[in-house]
DRENVO-359940 format. One record per residue (C-alpha): residue number from 1; x, y, z. Coordinates in pm, 1 decimal. Each point is the difference from the previous one (the first is absolute). Layout:
! DRENVO-359940
<NUM <X Y Z>>
...
This chain:
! DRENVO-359940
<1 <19470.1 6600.9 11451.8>>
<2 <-280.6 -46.9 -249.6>>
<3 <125.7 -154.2 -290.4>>
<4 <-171.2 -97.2 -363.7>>
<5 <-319.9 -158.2 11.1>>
<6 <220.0 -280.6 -223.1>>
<7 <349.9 44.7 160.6>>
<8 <236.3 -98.6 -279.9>>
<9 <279.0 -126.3 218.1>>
<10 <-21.2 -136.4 351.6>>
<11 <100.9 245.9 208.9>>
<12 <276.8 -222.3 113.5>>
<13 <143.9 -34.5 -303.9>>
<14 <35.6 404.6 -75.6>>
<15 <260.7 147.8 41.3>>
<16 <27.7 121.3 328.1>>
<17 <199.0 331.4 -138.8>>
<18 <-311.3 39.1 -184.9>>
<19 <-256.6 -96.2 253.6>>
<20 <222.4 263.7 261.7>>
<21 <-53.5 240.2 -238.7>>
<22 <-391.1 -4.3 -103.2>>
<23 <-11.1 -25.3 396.4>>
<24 <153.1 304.4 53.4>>
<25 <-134.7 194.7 -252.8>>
<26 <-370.1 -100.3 100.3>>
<27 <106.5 150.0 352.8>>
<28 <85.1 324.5 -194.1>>
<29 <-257.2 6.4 -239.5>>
<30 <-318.8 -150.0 192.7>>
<31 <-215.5 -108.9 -325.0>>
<32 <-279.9 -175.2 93.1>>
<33 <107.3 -352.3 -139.3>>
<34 <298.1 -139.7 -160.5>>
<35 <17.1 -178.7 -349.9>>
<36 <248.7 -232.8 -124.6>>
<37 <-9.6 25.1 -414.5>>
<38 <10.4 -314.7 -170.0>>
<39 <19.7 143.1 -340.3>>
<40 <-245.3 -240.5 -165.0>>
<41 <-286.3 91.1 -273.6>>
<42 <-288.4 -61.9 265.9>>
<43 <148.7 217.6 206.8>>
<44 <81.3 282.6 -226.2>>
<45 <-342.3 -32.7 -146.8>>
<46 <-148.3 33.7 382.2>>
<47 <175.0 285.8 26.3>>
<48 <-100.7 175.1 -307.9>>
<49 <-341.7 -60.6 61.9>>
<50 <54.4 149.2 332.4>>
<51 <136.8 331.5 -171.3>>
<52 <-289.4 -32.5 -241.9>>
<53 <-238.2 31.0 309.8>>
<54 <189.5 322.2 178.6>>
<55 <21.8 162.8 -377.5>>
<56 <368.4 -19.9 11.5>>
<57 <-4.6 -196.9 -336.0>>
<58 <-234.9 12.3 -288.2>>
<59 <-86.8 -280.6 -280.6>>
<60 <68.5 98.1 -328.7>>
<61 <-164.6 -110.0 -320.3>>
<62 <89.6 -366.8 36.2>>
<63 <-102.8 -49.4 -346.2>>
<64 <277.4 193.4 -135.3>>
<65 <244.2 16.3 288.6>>
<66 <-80.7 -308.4 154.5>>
<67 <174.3 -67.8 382.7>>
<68 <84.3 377.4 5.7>>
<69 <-104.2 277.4 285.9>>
<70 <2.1 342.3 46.5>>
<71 <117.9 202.5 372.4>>
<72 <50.3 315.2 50.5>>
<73 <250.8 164.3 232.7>>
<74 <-35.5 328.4 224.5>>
<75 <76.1 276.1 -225.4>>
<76 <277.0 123.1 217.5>>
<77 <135.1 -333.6 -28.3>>
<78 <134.4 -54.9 -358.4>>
<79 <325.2 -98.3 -36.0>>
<80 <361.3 -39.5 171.5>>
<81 <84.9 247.1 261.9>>
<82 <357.5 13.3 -100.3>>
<83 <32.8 328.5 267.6>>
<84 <-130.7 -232.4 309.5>>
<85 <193.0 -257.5 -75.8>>
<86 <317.8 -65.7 213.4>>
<87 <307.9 -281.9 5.5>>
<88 <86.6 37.3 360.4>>
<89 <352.6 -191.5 87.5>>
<90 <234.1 80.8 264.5>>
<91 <242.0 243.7 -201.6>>
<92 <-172.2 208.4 -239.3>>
<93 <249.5 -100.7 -270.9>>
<94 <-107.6 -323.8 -18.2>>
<95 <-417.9 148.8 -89.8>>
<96 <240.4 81.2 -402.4>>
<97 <26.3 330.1 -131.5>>
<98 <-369.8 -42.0 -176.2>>
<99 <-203.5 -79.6 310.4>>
<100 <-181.0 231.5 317.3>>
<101 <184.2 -153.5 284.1>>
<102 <-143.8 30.8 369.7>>
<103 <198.4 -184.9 332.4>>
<104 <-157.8 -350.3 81.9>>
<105 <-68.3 105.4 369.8>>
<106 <-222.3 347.6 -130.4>>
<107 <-176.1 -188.5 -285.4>>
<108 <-77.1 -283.1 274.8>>
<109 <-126.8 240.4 225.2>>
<110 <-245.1 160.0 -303.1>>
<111 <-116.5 -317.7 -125.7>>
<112 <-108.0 -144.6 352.3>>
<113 <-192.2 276.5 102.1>>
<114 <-210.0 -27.5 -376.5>>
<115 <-31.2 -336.3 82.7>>
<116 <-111.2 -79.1 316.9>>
<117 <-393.5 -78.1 -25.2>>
<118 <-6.6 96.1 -366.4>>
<119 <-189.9 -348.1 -51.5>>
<120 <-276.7 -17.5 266.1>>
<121 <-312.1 -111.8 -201.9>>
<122 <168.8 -140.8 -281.3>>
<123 <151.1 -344.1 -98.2>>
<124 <391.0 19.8 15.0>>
<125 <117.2 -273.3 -308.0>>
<126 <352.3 -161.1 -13.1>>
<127 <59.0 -3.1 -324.1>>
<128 <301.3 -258.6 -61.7>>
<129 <199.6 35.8 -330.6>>
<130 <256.1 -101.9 -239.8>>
<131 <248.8 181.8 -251.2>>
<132 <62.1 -164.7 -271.2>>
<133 <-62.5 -341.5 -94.7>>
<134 <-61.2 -261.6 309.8>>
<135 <261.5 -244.0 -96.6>>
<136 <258.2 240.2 -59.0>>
<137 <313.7 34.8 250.6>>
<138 <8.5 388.3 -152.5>>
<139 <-388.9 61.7 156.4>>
<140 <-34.9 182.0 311.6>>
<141 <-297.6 -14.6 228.7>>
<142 <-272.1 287.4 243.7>>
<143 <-277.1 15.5 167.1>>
<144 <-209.3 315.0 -45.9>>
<145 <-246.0 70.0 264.6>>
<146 <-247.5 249.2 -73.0>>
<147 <-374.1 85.8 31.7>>
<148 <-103.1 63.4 -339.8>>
<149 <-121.4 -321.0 -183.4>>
<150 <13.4 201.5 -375.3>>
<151 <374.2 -31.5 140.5>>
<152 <-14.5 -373.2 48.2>>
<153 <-146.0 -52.1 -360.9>>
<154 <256.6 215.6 -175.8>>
<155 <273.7 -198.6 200.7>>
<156 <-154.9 -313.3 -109.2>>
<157 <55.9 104.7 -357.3>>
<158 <312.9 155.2 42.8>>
<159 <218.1 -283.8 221.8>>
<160 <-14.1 -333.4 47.7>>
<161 <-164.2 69.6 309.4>>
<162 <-218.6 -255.2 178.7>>
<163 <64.6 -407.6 207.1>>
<164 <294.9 -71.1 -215.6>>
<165 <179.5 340.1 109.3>>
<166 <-66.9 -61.6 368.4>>
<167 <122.0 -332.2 13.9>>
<168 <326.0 93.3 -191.5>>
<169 <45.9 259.5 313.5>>
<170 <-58.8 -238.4 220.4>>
<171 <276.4 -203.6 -130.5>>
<172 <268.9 295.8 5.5>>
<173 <-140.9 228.3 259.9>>
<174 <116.8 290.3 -249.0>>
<175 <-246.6 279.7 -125.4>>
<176 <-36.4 367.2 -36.2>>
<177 <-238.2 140.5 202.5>>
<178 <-283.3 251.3 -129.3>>
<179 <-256.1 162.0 236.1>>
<180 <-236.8 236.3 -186.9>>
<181 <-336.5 172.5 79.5>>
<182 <-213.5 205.6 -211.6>>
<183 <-87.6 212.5 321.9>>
<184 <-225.3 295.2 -23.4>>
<185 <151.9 68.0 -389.0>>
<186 <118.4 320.2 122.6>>
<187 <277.4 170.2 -191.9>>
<188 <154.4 166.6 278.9>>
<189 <16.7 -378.7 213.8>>
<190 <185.5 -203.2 -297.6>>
<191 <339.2 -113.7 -8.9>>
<192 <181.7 -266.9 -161.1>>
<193 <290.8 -132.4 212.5>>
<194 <281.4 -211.6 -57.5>>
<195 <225.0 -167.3 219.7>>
<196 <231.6 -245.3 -205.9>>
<197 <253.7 -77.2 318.1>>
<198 <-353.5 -122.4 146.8>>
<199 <-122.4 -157.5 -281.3>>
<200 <-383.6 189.7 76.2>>
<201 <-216.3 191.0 -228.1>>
<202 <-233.6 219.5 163.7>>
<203 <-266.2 217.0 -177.6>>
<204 <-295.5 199.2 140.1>>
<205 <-273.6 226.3 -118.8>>
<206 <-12.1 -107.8 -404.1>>
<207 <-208.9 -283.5 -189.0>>
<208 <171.5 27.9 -301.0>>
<209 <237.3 -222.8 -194.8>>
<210 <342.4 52.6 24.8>>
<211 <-54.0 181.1 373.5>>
<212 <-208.3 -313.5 63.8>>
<213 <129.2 -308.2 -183.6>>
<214 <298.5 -5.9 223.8>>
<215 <155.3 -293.2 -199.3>>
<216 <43.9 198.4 -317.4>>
<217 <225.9 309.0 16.8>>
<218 <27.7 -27.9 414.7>>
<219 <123.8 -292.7 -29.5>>
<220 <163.8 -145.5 -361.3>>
<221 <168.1 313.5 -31.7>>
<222 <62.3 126.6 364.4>>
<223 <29.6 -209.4 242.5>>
<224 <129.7 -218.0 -295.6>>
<225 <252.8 232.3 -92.0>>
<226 <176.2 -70.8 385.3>>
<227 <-63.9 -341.2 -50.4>>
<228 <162.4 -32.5 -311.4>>
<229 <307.4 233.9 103.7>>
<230 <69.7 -245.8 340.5>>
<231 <-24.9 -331.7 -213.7>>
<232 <143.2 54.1 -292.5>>
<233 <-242.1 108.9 -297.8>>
<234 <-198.7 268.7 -112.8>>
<235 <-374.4 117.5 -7.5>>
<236 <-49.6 279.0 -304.4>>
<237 <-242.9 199.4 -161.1>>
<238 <-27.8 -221.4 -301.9>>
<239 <-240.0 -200.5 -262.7>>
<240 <134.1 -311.7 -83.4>>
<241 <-74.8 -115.2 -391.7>>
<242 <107.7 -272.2 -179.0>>
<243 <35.8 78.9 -408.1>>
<244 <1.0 -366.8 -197.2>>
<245 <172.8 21.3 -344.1>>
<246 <-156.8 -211.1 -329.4>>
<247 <275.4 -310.5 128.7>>
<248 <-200.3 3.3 358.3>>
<249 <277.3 141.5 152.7>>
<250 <-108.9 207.8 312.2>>
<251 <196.6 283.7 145.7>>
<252 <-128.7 188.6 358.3>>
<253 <81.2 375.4 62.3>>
<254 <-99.6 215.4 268.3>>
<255 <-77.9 363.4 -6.5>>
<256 <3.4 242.4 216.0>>
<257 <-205.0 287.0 -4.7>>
<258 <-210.1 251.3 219.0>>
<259 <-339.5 -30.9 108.5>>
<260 <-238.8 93.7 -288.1>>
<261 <275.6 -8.0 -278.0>>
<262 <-195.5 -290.7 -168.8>>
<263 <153.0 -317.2 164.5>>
<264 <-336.1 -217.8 -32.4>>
<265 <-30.0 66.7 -394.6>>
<266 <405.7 -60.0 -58.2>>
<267 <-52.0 -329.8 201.7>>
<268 <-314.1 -76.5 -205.5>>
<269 <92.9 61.9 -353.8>>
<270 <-170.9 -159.8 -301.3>>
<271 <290.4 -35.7 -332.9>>
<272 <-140.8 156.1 -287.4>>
<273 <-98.7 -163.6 -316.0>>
<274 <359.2 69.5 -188.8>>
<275 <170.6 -218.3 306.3>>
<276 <-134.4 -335.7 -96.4>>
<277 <134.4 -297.9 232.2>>
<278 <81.0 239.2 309.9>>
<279 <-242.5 -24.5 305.6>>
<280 <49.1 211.7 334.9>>
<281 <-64.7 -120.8 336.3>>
<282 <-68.3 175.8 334.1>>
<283 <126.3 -125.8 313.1>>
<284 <-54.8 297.7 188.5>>
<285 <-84.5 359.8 -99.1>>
<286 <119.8 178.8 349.5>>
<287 <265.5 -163.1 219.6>>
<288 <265.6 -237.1 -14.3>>
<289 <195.6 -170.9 230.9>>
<290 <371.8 -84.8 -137.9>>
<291 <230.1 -281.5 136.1>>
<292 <325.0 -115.4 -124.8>>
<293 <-17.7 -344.8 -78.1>>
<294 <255.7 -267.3 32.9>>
<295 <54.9 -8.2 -410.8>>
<296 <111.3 399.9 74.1>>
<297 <-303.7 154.4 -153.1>>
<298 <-248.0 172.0 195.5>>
<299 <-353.7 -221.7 20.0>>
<300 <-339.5 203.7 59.7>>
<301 <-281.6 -29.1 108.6>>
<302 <-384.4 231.4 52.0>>
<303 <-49.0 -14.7 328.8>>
<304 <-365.0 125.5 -86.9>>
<305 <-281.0 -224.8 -93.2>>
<306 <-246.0 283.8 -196.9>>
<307 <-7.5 348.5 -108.7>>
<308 <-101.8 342.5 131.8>>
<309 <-30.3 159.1 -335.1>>
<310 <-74.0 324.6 -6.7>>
<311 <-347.4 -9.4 -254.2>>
<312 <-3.1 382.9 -179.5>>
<313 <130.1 -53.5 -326.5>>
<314 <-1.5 -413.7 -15.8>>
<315 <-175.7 -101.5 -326.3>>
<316 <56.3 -250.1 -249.4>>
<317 <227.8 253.6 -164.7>>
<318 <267.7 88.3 268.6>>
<319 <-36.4 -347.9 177.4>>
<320 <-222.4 -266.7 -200.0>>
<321 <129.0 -292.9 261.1>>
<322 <-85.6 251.7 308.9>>
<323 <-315.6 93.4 -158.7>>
<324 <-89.5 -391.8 -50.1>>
<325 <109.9 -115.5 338.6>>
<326 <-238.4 273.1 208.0>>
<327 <-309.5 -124.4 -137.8>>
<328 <-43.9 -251.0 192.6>>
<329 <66.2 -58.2 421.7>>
<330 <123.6 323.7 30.1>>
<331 <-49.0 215.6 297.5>>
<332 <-24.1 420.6 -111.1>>
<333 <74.7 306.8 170.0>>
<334 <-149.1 326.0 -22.1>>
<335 <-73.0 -44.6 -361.9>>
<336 <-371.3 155.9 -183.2>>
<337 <-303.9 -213.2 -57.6>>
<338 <-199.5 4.6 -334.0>>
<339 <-364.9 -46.9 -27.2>>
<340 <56.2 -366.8 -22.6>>
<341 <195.2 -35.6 287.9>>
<342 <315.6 -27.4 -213.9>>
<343 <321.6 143.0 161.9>>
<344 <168.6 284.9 -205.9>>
<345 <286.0 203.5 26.5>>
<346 <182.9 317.5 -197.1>>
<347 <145.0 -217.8 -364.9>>
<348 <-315.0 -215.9 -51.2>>
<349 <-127.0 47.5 -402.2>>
<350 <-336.4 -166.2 149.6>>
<351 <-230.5 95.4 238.4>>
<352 <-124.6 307.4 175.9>>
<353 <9.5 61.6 387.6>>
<354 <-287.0 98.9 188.0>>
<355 <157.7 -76.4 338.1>>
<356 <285.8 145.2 100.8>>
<357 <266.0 -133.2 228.0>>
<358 <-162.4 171.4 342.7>>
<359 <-302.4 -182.4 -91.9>>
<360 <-134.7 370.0 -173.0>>
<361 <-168.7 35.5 -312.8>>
<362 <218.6 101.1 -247.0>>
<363 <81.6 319.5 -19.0>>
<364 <292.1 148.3 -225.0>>
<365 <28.3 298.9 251.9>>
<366 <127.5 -290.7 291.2>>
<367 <298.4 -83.7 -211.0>>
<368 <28.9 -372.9 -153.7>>
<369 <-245.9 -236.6 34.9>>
<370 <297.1 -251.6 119.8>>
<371 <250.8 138.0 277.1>>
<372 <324.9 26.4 -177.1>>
<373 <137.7 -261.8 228.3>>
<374 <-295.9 -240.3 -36.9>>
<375 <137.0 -338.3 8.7>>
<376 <-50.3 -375.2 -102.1>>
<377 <139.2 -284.2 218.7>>
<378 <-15.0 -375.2 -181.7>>
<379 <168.2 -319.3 18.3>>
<380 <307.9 -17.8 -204.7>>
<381 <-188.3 -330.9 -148.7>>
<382 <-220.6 237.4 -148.5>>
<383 <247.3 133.4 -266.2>>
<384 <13.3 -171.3 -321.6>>
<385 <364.3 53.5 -34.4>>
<386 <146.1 -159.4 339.6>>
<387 <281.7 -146.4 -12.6>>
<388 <-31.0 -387.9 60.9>>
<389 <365.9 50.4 226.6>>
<390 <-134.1 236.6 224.1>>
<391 <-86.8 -206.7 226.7>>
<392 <357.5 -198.6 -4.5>>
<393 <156.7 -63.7 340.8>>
<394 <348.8 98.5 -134.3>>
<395 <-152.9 313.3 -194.4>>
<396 <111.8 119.8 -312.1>>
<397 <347.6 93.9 -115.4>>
<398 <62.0 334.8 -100.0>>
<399 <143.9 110.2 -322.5>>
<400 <5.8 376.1 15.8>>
<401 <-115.2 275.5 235.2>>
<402 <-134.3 297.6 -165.8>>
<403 <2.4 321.4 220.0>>
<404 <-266.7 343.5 -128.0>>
<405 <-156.6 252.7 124.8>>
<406 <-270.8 287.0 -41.6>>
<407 <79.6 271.9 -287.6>>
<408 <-176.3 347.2 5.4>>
<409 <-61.2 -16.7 -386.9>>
<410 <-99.5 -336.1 -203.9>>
<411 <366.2 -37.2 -205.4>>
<412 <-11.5 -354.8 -146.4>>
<413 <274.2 -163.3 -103.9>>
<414 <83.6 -219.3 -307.4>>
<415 <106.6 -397.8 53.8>>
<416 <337.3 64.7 -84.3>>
<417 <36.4 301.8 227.9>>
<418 <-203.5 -213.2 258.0>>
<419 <290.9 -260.9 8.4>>
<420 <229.7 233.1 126.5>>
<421 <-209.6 261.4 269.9>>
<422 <-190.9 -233.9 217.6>>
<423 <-193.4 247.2 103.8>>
<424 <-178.2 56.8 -344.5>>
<425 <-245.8 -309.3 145.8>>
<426 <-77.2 279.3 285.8>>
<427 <-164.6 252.3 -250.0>>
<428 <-386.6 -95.0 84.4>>
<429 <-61.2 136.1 261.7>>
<430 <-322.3 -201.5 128.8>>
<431 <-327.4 124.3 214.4>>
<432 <43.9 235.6 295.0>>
<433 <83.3 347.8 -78.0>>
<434 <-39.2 284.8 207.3>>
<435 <-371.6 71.5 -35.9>>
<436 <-75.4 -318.7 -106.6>>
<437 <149.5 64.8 -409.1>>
<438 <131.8 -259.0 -191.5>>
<439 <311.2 24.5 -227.9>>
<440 <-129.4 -58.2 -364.5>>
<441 <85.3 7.9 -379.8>>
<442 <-141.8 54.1 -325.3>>
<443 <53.6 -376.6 -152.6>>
<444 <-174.0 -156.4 368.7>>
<445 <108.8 -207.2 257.2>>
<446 <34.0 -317.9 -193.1>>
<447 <340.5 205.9 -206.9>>
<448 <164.1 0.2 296.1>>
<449 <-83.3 -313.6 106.2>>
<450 <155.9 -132.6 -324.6>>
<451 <314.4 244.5 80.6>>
<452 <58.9 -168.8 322.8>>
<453 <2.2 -298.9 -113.8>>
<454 <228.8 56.4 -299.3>>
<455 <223.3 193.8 262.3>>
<456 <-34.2 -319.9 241.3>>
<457 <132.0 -216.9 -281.2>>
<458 <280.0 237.5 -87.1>>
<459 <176.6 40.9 315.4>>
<460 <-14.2 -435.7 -13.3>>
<461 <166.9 53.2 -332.8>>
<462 <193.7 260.4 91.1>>
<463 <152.1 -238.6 320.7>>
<464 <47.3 -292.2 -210.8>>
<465 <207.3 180.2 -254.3>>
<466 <175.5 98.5 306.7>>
<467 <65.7 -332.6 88.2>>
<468 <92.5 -99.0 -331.2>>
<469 <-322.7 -221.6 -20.7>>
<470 <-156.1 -46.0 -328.8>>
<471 <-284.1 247.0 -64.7>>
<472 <-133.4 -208.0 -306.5>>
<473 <-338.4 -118.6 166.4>>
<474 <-59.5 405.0 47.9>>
<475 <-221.6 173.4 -238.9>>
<476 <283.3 148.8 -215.5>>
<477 <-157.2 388.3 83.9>>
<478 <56.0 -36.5 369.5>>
<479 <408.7 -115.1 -46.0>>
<480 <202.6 289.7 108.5>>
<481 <214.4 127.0 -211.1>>
């Protein structure tokens, strides 16, 4: 089998579940050469040059957005195919009441048939990756194999993924397994399966991220989800954000909310001027995984290590520590171009686009200059406001969970009302409407930023009135009455 031209493990020191596996997959697949990813900055570099060569990637202005890139997906190819996307376990009841379910033996039977020679003439990468932080018992660990390297370097920013990862599987012999290929990109030969009872992702037929990026929704909330429910703890649809009071006391809640219901800019929250002494952290802005720890509180951790932020409407007045954080190292998708080479999106003050996401000159008559689902991925280093625990072994311990959701109408609610309806933090109602609108109101985005976090702050109040806990190191507005 050809391997790496540096292989970053002997091959007698793999795995052999994982060695078994590339095998058989390269059988299936038949790329033209196998590549073990080491995760390291010469070889991401190598590859991004390579991308830069084929036109898969574009520079941008370095001067301004220095580290950063531009790609462009297939047009037909923009976002989660939530319709092709299957959990396929032995009884149907077991796929939950929210999922498409298809039998194990007929999804199988689909997925080896897209498979088999799908890689002749390209490089087939194993991609091997960590959730969560390395040192921590509550990580989990994959291997992705796929032929797209924009998929490697999007991995690389959003796991641990990389030597370290390997030999951790090597040690345990435990991983999910995720086999994707782009294939021809066409529409009608894409699927997403699942099989938890299998522990295997497979995807075909899509390039983009979350059909893609198998260790972000395929797997932390999946394949996660079964893992959690067999050993005892729980992978959610959460942020995680830790809210430090003027005595340095820090309190972590997690929040659950749909996609596009403005997770990222909860998580990422700035306190206004009239909050003096209170600082917000993000530990993670989309998934959490919950464990019950042996002081009877649950612990959490991010099992992701960046963001795919959706970019429309992310300026330094919805999201100044998103904003900051993107202009630099930051791999776009589908965004517009200005005449600089600047990327720009729907919610920028500055700027004008020339280019348009398809690589068109602007035209209003195309729709946006950005795709509505145009996305950033960066390291979670990148954002000015990470939380120095994230990256604690034990996690952190969890104060409150908030639960929201979408509203038709924009109905905000006061901080004392907030204390009492959870759901009031639910209110904005983030990016991706149908047709690519976005919720807005008069006073701007940065008003209901505030309201969130006055609502976030409220519902702590609220509980530690609750608990008969005093409520004096509150600002006296946000006590409950």
């Amino acid at each position: 089998m050809a391997t790496a031209p540096h292989a970053i493990l002997p091959l007698s020191k793999l795995s052999p579940e994982v060695t078994a596996w590339v095998e058989s997959v390269r059988n299936l697949t038949q790329p033209s050469s196998v590549y073990w990813c080491d995760g390291s900055a010469s070889e991401m570099k190598h590859l991004t040059e390579q991308l830069k060569e084929t036109g898969e990637l574009s520079e941008l202005n370095q001067k301004e957005f220095p580290g950063c890139h531009l790609a462009r997906s297939n047009p037909s190819d923009v976002a989660r195919v939530e319709h092709l996307t299957f959990v396929c376990t032995r009884n149907k009841e077991d796929a939950g009441p929210n999922n498409h379910w298809m039998s194990p033996s007929d999804a199988h039977e689909k997925m080896r048939a897209l498979f088999a020679g799908c890689m002749k003439g390209r490089t087939l990468y194993v991609v091997p990756y960590c959730m969560g932080p390395l040192d921590s018992p509550l990580s989990r660990y994959g291997v992705e194999i796929t032929d797209s390297a924009y998929v490697v370097l999007n991995m690389n920013i959003m796991t641990r993924m990389g030597r370290p990862a390997l030999e951790l599987i090597s040690r345990t012999g435990k991983f999910v397994k995720g086999l994707h290929s782009t294939g021809e990109l066409d529409p009608n030969r894409r699927f997403i399966m699942h099989f938890p009872e299998e522990l295997l992702i497979e995807s075909f037929g899509s390039g983009y991220g979350g059909n893609a990026l198998l260790g972000k929704k395929c797997h932390a909330l999946r394949i996660a989800s079964y893992q959690a429910r067999t050993e005892g703890w729980l992978a959610e649809h959460m942020l995680i954000v830790g809210l430090q009071n003027p005595k340095g006391e820090t309190h972590y809640i997690a929040a659950a909310f749909p996609s596009a219901c403005g997770k990222t800019n909860l998580a990422m929250l700035i306190p206004p001027d009239s909050m003096p002494g209170w600082k917000v952290f993000t530990v993670g802005d989309d998934i959490a995984w919950l464990h019950p720890g042996p002081d009877g509180r649950l612990w959490a951790i991010n099992p992701e290590a960046g963001y795919f932020g959706v970019a429309p409407g992310t300026n330094p007045e919805t999201n100044r520590n998103a904003y900051d954080m993107i202009r630099r190292d930051t791999l776009f998708t589908n965004v517009a171009l200005t005449a600089d080479n600047q990327p720009w999106w729907e919610g920028l003050k500055d700027g004008t686009p020339v280019i348009d996401w398809q690589g068109r000159p602007y035209d209003k008559a195309n729709g946006p200059a950005a795709h509505p689902n145009s996305r950033f991925t960066v390291s979670a280093h990148n954002n000015p406001g990470y939380s120095p625990h994230a990256e604690d072994a034990k996690g952190v311990p969890i104060t409150a969970i908030v639960f929201g959701g979408r509203r038709r109408t924009l109905a905000p609610l006061g901080p004392r009302r907030a204390g009492r309806c959870l759901g009031g933090f639910g209110n904005h109602c983030g990016r991706d409407r149908p047709g690519g609108r976005r919720a807005s109101r008069p006073d701007g985005d940065a008003a209901v930023l505030r309201l969130q976090l006055r609502g976030l702050l409220a519902a702590l109040a609220h509980r530690r009135q609750q608990a008969q806990e005093p409520a004096e190191d509150l600002p006296r507005e946000l006590v409950p009455a």
